[in-house]
N, C-alpha and C positions, 0 to 999 in steps of 0.2 A: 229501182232495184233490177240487177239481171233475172231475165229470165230462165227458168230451171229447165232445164231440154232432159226427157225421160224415154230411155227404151226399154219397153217390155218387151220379151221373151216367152211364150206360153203357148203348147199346142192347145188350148182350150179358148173358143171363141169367148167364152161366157165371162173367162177370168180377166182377158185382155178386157170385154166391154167394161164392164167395173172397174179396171184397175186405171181404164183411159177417161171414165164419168169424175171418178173420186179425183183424180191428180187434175185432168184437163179444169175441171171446175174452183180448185186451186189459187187458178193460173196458169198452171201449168205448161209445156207443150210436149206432148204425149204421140211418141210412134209405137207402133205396137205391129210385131212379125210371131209368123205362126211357129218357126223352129231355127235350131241353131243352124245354121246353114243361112236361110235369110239372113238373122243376128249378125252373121261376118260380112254378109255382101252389104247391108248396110252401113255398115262402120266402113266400108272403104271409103266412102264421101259424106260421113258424116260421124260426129265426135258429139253424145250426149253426154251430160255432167251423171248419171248416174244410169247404170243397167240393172233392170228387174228380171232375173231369169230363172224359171222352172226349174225345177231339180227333174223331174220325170219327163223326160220329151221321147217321142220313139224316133229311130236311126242317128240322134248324135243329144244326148243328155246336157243336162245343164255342166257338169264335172267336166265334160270334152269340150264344151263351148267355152266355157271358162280357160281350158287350155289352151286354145288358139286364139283367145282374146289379147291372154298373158304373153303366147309366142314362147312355150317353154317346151315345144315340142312333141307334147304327149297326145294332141289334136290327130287325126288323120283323116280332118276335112280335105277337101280339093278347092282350097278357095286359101287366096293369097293374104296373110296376117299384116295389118297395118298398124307397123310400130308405134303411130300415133295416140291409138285407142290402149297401148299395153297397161297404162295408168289409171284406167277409168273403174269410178270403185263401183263395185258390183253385189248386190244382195238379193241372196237365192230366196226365192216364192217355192215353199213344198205344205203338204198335207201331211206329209212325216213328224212324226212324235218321239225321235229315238236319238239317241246324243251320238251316235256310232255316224248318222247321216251330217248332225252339226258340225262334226268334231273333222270330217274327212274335208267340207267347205271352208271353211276354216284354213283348212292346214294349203287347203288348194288358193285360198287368197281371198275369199269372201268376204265382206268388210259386214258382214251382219243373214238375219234369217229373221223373213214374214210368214209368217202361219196362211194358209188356205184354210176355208175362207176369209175373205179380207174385212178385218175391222176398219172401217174407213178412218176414225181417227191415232188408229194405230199405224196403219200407211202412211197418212201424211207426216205424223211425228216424224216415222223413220226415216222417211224420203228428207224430209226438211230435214233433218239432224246431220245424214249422209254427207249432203250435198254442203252442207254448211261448214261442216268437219273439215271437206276435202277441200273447197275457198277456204277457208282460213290456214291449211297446212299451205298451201297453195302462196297464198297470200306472205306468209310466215320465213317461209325456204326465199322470197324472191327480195323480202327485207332484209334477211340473213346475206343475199347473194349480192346486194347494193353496199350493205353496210362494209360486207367482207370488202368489194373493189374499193370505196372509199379508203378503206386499210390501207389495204396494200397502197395504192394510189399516195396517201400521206406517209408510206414507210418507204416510199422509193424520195418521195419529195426532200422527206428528213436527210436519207440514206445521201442522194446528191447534195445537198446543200451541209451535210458532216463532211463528205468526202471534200466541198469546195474549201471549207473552213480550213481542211488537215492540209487540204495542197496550198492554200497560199499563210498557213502558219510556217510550211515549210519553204516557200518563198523565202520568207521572211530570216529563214534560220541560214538558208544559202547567200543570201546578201550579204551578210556580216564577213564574207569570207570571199574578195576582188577574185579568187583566182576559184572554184569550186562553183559555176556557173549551172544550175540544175542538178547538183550533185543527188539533193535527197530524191526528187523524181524515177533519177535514173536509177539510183541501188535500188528503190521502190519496186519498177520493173522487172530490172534484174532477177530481181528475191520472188516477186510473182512467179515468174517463168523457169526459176530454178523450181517453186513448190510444185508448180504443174507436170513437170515433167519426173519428178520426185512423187507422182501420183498422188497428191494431195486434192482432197476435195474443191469446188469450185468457190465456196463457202472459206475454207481456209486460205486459200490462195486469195483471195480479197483480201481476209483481214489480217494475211501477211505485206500485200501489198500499203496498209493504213499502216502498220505497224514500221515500215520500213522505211514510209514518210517523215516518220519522223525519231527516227534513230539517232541523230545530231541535235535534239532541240536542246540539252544539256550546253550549246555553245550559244547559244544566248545568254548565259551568262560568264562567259568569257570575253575578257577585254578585246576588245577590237583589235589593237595595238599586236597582240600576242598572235592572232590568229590571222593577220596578214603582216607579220615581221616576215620579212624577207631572206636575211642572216639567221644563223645556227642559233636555235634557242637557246637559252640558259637551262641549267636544270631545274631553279625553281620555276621557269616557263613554264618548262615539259609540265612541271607536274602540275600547274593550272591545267593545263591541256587535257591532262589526264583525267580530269576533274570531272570533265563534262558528262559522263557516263550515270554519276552520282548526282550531278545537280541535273539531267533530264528526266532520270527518276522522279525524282521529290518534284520538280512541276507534273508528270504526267501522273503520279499519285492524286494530283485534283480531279481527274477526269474518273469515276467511281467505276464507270457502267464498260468501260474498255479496259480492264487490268492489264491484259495482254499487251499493252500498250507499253509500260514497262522494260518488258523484256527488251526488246530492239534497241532501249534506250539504254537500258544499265549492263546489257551482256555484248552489245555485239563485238566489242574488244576484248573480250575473253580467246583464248587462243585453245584448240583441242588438245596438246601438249602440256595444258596448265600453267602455262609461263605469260597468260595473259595480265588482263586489269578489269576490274578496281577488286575482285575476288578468286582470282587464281583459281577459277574452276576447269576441270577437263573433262575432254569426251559427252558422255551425255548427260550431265551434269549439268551441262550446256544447255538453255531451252532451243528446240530447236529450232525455233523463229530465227532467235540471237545468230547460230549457227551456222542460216543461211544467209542472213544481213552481212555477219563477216565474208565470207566469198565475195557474195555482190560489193558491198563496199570497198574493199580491198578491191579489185578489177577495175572500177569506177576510177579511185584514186589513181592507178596506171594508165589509163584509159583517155582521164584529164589532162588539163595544161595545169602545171605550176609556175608560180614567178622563177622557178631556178630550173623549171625542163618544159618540154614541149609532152605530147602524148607519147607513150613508148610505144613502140613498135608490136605488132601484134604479136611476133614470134616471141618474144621475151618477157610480155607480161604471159603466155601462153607455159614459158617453161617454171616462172616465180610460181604462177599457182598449181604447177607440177610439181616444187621443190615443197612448196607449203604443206601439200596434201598429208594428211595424218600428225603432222604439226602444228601448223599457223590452224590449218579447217581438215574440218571433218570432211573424211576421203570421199563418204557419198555426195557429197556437195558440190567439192570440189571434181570430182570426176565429170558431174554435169555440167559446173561450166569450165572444163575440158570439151565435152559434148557440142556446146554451144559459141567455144569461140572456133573448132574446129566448121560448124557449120555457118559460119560468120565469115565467109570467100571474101566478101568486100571489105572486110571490116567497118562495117556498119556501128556495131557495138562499142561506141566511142562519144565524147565531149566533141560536138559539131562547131 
């Protein structure tokens, strides 16, 4: 077992011998200093598991020794406070019989009070009890601080290995389609960097970026056939095509714990003018995930190569989502990525 390291405190030789006979015979190991002033210069190079300190000492009391222990500033020792000992629990040794003197230690940080003269089995309880208290709280806060990093530790592990899952589901959704090569990655991006700059939390901006991964998963159940025809669709095509909003719904409805998921899936072709699909919602009616997925998605697809054009030119996908704004998207969105293709000199912001 460790052993218990004890400083006493006490202008009284008589108190310190006794109080170092009772603990040292214990086991103990017992230093013992004649006032507060010693008490500090000792704790510069040395850290006991528990302090015994006089209430009545003359030129600096047990109340101002306690203060410069603590480092709360009410000390006006000349001796330098070692943040190390500010923890160390302390229990005042007085002759006082009055609840006015318990009540002020106390409030000052004292973790208990020994009556003068010393019952030697009521010292030792105390002292053992003390010391026991403060290794187990000790003990307790450092299982709590292991347990907590394991957490977190397992919730980044999860966190990465969901995010791996969402990006190569969405792989998976972008292959079905020869000409749309990273599509969902990049609105993914996009919609990140619109919410960021849209002052959204760091927290939001992630789980718009999950959410924008998979905005197309709805075309996983659309025929291959229909979603690399080359030629003008037919209008029952279209409306397969249009489909996919409502059937990425109803798969991301399996996933319970991300509802928000959803939304990117069933709104992001809703148009802020009301004249979208599959529910002809406008303005903010719009969730505003949905709201920002449109922008970015819409850029993307100008952005891209299709089997019947090449990328468009920046100037021109630059003016479509100036003509859009307040119609196709909501103007705050769309003004950001106005924002964003203007600070895009290279045109970087493109299908590579």
């Amino acid at each position: 077992m460790e052993e218990k390291k004890i400083l006493v405190v006490d202008d009284n030789a008589a108190n310190l011998t006794m109080a170092n006979n009772i603990l040292s015979a214990a086991g103990m190991r017992v230093s013992c200093v004649k006032s507060g002033e010693r008490a500090l210069r000792f704790l510069q190079g040395n850290r006991p598991d528990l302090i015994l300190l006089d209430v009545h000492m003359p030129e600096m009391n047990g109340f101002e020794t306690l203060a410069a222990i603590r480092g709360n500033g009410e000390s006006q020792a000349d001796v330098p406070v070692n943040p190390e000992v500010a923890e160390i629990p302390v229990i005042f040794l007085t002759a006082d019989d009055d609840s006015e003197t318990e009540t002020r230690g106390l409030r000052a940080g004292a973790m208990d009070f020994i009556k003068k003269p010393f019952v030697p089995d009521v010292l030792l309880l105390r002292v053992n009890h003390a010391i026991d208290l403060t290794r187990l709280q000790a003990d307790l806060a450092h299982e709590v601080e292991v347990k907590t990093q394991e957490v977190v530790a397992q919730t980044r592990k999860l966190s990465r290995l969901s995010t791996q899952a969402v990006m190569a589901l969405a792989g998976a959704i972008d292959a079905k389609d020869a000409y749309t090569n990273g599509h969902s990655s990049r609105v993914a991006e996009y919609s990140r960097t619109i919410a960021g700059l849209a002052g959204f939390t760091h927290e939001a901006q992630e789980e718009i970026y999950m959410i924008g991964l998979l905005h197309d998963v709805g075309k996983i159940g659309v025929p291959n056939a229909i979603i690399n025809k080359t030629s003008r669709l037919t209008d029952e095509e279209y409306e397969i095509i249009k489909s996919h909003p409502v059937l990425g719904e109803k798969i991301l409805k399996k996933i319970p714990d991300f509802p928000k998921l959803l939304t990117g899936a069933r709104y992001h072709h809703e148009r802020y003018d009301g004249k979208g699909y599959p529910d002809g919602l406008s303005g903010t009616d719009i969730p505003v995930e949905a709201r920002i997925i449109a922008v970015a998605d819409a850029y993307d697809a100008m952005s891209s190569r299709r089997s019947y054009r090449d990328v468009l030119p920046q100037a021109q996908i630059r003016a479509e989502v100036e003509a859009g704004s307040g119609t196709q998207f909501d103007p705050v969105f769309a003004d950001i990525m106005l924002s964003m293709i203007d600070a895009d000199t290279d045109y970087q912001m493109r299908e590579k």
